[in-house]
SERO-4910 file (N, C-alpha, C, O; in steps of 0.05 Angstrom, whole numbers):
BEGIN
 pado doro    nc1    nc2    nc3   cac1   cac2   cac3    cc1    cc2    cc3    oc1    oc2    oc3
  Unk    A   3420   2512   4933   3407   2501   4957   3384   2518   4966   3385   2539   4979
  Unk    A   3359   2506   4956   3338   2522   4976   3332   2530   5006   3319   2549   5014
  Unk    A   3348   2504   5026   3343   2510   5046   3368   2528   5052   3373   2533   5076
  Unk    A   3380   2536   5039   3403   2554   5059   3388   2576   5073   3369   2589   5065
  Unk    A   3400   2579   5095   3397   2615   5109   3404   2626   5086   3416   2621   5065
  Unk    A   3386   2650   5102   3382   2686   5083   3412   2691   5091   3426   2696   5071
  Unk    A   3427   2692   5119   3459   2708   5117   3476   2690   5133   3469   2674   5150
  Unk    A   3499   2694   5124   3526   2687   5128   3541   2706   5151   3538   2731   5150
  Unk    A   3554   2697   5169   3581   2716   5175   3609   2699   5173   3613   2674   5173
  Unk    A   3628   2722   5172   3659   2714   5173   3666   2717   5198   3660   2740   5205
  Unk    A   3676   2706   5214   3696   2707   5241   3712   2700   5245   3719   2676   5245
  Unk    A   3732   2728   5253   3764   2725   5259   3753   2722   5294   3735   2732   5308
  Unk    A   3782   2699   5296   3780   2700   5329   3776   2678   5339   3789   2666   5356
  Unk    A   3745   2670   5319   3732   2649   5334   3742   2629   5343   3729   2616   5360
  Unk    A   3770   2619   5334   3773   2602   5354   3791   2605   5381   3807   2589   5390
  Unk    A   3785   2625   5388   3794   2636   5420   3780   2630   5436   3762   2616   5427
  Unk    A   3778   2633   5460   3764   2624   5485   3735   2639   5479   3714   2627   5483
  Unk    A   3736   2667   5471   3706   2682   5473   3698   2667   5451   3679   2651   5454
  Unk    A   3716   2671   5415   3694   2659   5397   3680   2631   5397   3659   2625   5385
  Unk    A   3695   2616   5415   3692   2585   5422   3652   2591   5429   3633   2581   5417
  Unk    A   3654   2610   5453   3634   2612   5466   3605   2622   5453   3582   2615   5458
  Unk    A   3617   2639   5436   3604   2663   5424   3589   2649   5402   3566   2656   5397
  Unk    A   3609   2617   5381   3598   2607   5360   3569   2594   5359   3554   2599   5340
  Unk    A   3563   2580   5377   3543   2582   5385   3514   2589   5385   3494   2579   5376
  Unk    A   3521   2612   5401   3496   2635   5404   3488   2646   5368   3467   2645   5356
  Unk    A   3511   2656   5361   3508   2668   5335   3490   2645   5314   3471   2652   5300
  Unk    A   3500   2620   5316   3489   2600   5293   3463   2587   5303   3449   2573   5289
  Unk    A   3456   2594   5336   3430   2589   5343   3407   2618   5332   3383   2618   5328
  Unk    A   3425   2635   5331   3413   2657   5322   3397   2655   5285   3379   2669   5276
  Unk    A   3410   2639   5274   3404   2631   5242   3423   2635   5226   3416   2635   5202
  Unk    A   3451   2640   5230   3466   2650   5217   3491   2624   5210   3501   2609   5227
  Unk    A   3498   2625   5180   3518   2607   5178   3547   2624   5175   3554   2641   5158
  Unk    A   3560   2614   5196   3589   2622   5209   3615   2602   5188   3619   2578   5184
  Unk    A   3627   2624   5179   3646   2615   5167   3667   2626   5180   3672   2650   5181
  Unk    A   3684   2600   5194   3701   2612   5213   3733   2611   5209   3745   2590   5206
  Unk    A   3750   2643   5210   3780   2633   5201   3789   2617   5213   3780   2617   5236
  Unk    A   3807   2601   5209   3836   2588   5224   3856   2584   5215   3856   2576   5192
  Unk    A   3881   2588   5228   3902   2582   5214   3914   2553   5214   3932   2545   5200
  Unk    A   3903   2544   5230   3908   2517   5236   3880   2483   5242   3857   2486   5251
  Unk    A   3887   2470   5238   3871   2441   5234   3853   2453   5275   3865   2457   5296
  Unk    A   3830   2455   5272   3803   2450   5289   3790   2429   5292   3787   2413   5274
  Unk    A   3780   2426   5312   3760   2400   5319   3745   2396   5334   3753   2406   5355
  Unk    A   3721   2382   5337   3701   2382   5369   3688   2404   5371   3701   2423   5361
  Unk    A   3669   2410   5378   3648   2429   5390   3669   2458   5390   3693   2458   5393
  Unk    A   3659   2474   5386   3625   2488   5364   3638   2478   5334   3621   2480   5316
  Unk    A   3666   2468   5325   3671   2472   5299   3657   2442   5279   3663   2441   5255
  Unk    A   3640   2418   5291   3631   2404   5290   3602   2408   5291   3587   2389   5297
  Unk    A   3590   2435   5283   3555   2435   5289   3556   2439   5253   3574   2451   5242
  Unk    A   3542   2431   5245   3543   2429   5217   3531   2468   5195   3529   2471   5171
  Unk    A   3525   2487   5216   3530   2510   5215   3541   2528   5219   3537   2553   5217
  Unk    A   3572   2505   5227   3596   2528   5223   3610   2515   5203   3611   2490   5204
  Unk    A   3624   2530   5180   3647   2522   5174   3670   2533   5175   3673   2557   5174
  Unk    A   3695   2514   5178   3721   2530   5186   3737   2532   5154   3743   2515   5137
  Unk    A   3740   2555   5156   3766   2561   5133   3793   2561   5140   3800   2579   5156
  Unk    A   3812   2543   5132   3833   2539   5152   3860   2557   5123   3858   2550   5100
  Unk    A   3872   2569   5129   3895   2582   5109   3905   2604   5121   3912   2603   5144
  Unk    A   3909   2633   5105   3930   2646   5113   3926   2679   5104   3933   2689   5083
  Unk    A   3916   2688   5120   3901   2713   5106   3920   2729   5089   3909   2747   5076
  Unk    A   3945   2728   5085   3957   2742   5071   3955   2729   5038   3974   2738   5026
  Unk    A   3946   2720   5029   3930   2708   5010   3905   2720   4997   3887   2705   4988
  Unk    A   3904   2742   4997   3875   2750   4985   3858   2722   4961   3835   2714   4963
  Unk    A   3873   2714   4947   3859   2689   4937   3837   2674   4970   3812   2671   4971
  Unk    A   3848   2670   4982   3837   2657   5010   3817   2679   5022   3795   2675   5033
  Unk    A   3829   2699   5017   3798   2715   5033   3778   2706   5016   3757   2697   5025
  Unk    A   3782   2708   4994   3762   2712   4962   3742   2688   4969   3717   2689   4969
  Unk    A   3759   2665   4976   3754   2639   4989   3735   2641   5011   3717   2625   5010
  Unk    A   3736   2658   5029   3716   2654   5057   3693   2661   5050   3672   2649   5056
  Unk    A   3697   2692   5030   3673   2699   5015   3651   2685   5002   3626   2687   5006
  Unk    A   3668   2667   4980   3656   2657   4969   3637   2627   4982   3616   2616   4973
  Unk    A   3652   2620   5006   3646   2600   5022   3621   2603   5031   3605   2585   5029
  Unk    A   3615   2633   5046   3593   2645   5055   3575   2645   5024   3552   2639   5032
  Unk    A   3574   2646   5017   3560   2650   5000   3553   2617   4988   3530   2615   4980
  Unk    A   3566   2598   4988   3547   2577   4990   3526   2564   5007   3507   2548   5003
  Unk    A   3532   2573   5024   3508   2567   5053   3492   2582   5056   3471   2572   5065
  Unk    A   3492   2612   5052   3469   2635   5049   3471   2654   5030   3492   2658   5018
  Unk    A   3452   2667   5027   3445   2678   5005   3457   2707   5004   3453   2722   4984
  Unk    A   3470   2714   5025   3493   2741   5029   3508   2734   5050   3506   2718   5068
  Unk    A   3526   2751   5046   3541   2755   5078   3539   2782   5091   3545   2804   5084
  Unk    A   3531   2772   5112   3517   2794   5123   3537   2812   5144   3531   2834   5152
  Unk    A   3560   2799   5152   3573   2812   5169   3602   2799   5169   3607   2781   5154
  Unk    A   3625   2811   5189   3642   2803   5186   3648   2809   5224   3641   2829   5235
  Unk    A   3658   2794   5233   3658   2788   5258   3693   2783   5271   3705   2763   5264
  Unk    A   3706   2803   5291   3737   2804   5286   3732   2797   5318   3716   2812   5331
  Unk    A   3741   2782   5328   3746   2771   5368   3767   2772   5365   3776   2755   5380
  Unk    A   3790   2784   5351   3820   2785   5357   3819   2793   5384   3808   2814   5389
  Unk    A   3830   2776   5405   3841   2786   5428   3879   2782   5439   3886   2774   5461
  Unk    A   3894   2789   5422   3912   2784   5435   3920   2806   5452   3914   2830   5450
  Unk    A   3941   2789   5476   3944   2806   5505   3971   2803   5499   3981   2789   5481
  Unk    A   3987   2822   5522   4019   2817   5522   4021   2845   5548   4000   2857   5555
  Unk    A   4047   2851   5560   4051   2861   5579   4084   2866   5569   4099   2849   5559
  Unk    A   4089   2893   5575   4110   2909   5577   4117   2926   5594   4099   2934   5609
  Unk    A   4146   2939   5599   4159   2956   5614   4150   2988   5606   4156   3009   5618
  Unk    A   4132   2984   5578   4133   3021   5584   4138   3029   5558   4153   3013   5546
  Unk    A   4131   3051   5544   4144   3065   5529   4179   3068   5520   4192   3060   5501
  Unk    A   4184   3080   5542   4211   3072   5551   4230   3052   5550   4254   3056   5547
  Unk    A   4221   3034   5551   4233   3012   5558   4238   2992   5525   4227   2992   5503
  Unk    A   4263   2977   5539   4270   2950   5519   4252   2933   5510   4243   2915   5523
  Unk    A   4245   2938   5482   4225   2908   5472   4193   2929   5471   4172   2916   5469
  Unk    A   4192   2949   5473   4161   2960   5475   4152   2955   5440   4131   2947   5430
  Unk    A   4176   2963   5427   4172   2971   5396   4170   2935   5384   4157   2928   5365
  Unk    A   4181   2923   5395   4181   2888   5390   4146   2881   5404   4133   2863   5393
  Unk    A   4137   2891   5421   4119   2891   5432   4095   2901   5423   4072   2892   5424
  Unk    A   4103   2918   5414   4069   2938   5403   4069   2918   5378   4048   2906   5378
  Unk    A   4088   2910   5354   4092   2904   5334   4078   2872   5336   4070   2861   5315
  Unk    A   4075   2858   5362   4073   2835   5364   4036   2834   5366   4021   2816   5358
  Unk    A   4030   2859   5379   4000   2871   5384   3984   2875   5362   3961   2866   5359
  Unk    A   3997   2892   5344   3985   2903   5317   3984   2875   5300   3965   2874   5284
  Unk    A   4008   2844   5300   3996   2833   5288   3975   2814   5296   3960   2805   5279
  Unk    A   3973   2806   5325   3945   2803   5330   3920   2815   5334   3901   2800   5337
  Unk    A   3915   2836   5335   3898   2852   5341   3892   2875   5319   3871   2887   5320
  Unk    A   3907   2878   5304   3891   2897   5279   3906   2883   5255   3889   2885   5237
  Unk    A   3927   2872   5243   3928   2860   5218   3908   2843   5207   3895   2843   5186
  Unk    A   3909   2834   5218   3877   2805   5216   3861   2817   5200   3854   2809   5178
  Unk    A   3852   2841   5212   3824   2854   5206   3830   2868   5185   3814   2869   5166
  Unk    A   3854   2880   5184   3865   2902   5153   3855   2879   5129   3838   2879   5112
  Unk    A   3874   2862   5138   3879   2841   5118   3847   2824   5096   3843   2822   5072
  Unk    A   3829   2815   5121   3804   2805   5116   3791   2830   5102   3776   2828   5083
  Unk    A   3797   2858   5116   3764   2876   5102   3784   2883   5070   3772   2893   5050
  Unk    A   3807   2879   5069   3816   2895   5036   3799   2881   5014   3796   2889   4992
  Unk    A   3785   2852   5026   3772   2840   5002   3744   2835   5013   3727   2826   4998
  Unk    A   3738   2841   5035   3710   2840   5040   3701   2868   5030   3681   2873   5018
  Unk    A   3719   2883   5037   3694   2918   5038   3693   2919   5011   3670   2926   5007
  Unk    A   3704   2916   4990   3696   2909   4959   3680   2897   4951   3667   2903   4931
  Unk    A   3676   2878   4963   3644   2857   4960   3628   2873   4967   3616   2884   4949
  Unk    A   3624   2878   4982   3593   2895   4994   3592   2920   4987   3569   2929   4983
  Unk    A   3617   2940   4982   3613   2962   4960   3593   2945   4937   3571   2956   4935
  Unk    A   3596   2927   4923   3587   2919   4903   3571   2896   4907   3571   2878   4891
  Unk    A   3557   2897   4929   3529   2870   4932   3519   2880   4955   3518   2864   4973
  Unk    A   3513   2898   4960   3492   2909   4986   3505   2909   5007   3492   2900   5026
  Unk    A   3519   2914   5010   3522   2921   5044   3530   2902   5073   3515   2884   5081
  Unk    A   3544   2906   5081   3536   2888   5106   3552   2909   5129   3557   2933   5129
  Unk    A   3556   2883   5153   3557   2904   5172   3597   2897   5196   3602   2876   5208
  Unk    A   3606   2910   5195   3629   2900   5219   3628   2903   5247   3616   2922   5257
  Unk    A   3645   2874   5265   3631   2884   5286   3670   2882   5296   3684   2865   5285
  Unk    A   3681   2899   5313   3706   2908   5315   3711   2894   5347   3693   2895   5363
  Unk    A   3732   2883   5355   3740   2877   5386   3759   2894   5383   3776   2894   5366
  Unk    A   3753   2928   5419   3772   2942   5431   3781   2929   5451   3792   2906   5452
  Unk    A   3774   2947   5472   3785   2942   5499   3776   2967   5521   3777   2989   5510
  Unk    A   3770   2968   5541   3755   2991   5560   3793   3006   5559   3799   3029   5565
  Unk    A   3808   2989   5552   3834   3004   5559   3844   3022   5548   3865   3033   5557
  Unk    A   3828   3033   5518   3828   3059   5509   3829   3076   5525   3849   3090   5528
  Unk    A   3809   3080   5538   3802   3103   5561   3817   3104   5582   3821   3127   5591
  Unk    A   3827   3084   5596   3838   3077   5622   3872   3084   5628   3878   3070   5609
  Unk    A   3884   3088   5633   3915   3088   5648   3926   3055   5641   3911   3041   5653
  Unk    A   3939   3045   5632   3941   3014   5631   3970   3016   5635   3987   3019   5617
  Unk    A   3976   3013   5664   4011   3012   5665   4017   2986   5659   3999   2969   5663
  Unk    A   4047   2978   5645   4052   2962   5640   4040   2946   5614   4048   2923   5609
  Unk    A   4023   2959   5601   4012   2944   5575   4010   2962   5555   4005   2956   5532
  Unk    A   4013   2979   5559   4019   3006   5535   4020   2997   5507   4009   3012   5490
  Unk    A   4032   2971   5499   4029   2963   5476   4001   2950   5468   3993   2953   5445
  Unk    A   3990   2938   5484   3961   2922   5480   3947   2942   5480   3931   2939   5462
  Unk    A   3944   2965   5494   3927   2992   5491   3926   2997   5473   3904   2996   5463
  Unk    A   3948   3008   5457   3961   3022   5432   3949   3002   5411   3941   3016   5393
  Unk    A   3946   2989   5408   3936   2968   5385   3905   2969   5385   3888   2968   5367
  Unk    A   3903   2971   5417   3860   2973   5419   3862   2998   5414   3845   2995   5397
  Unk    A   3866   3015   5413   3864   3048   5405   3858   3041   5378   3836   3046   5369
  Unk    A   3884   3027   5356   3892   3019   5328   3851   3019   5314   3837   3032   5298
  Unk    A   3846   2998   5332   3815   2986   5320   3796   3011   5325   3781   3021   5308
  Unk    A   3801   3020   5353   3779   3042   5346   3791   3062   5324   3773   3072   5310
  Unk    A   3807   3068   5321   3806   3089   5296   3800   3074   5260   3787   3082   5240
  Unk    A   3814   3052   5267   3797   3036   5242   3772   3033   5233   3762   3030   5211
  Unk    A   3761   3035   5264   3727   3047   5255   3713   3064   5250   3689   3064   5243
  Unk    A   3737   3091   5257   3730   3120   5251   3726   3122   5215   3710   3128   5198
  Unk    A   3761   3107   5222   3770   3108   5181   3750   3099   5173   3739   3118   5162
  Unk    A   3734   3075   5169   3714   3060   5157   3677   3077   5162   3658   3074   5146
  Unk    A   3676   3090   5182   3661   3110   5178   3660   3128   5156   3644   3133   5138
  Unk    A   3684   3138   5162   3692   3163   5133   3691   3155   5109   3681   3168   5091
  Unk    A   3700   3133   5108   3704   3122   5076   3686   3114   5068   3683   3121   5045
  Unk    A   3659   3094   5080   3634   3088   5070   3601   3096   5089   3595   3102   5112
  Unk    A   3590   3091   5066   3569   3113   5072   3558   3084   5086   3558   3061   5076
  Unk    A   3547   3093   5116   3533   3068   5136   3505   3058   5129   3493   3044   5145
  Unk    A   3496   3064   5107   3475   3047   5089   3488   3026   5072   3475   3006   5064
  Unk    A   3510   3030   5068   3536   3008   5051   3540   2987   5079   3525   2968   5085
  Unk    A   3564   2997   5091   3579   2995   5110   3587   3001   5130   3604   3019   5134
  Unk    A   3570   2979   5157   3553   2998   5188   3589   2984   5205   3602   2964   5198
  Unk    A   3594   2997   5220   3609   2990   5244   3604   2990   5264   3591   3009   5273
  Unk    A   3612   2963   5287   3608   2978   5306   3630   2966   5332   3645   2948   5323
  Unk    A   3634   2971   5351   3665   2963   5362   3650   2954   5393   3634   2968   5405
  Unk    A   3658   2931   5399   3660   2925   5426   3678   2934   5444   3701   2940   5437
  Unk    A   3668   2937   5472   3698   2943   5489   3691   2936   5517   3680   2948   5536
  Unk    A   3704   2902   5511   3702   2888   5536   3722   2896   5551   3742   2904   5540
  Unk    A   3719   2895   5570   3731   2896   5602   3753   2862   5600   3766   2856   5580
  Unk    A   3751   2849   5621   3760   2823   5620   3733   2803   5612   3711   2812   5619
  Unk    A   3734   2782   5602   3707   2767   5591   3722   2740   5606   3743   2728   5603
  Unk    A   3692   2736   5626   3691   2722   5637   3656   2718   5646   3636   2730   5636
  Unk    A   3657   2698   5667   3631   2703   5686   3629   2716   5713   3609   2726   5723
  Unk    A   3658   2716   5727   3652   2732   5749   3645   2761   5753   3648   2775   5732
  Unk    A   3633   2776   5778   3641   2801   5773   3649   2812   5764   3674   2812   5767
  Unk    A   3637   2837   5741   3662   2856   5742   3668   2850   5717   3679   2867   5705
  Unk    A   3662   2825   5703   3676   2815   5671   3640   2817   5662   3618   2817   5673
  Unk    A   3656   2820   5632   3645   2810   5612   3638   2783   5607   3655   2764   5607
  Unk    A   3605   2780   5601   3596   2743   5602   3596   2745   5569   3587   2765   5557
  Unk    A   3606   2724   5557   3604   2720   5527   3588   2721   5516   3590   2731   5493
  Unk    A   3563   2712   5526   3537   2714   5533   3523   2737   5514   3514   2739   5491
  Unk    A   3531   2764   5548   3526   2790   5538   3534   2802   5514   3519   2819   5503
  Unk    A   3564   2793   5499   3576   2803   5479   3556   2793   5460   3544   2809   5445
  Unk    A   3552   2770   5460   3543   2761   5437   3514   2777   5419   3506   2782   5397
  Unk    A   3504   2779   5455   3470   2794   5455   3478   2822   5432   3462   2828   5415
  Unk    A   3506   2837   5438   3507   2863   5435   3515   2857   5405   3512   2877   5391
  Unk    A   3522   2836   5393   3533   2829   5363   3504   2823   5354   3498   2838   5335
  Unk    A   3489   2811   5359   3458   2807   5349   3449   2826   5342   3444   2832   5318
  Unk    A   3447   2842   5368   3432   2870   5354   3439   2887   5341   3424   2902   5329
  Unk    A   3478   2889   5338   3484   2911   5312   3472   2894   5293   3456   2904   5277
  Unk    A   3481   2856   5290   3485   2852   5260   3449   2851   5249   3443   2853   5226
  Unk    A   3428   2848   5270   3400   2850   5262   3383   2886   5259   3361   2897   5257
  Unk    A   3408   2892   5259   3384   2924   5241   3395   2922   5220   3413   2909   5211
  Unk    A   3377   2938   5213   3365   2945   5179   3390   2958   5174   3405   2965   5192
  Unk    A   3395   2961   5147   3420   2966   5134   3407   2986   5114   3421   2996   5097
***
């Protein structure tokens, strides 16, 4: 295809409330979005003929191999890999009954996803130039978070995944970089999708 776009991205997430919002901006940006799901999608943004959805089961590396290669029919690299995992949940505490059922329920929405997708992406771009990750934390790293100790513990999980992935590849390979929304919304005080999106532009548009 001559007319394809120059890059591709992969997005976990997208079909959450932020990636819903976020698909958009990114594919008005020039970019063809190849988006996971685990399940059958439909209607706006997954209906603009610059996204496509990969619907299966990431524990499948055949299927990652799949999104890859997907990206790669619509543009001429993939340029990034895009994780909006947001799941939330609320607990009693450290202490308490169900924290360890809890954190366990966190880690698989919020950092398995991403283990799972980069074991066959970061091999591609070791070996085809490079691209770039963009990571969803939480401001709740830093913060006191009574009662969610497990959802913290999991956004902590990502930021050190980005440490690890620092160490392991050299950021002319493989750039990181980690969001850390607050609540995403439009009122006060939140995060506009908007803004996230602005802040994913400009990691995934520098030079590599």
């Amino acid at each position: 295809m001559s007319d394809k776009p120059q890059e591709a991205l992969i997005v976990l997430g997208g079909t959450g409330n932020l990636g819903q919002q976020v698909l958009p901006i990114l594919a008005e940006a020039g970019y063809h979005l190849v988006v996971f799901s685990r399940r059958e999608v439909s209607g706006a943004p997954f209906d603009d003929p610059r996204v496509t959805v990969a619907q299966g089961s990431l524990d499948d590396p055949e299927f990652i191999d799949s999104m890859v290669a997907t990206a790669l029919q619509y543009a001429q690299k993939l340029r990034g890999a895009l994780f909006l995992n947001g799941g939330f949940g609320m607990d009693n505490g450290i202490g308490a009954d169900g924290f360890t059922e809890e954190l366990q329920k966190q880690l698989e929405m919020n950092v398995y996803p991403t283990t799972k997708a980069l074991s066959r992406i970061l091999p591609h771009w070791a070996a085809n130039g490079g691209g770039r990750i963009v990571l969803t934390s939480a401001t709740v790293v830093d913060k006191r978070f009574a009662k969610g100790g497990a959802y913290a513990t999991s956004k902590m999980v990502v930021d050190s995944l980005a440490r690890q992935i620092q160490r392991e590849y050299d950021p002319a390979v493989v750039d990181v970089h980690v969001l850390r929304p607050k609540f995403i919304g439009d009122k006060p005080g939140q995060d506009a999708p908007e803004d996230l999106a602005q802040e994913m532009l400009e990691e995934l548009q520098r030079s590599i």
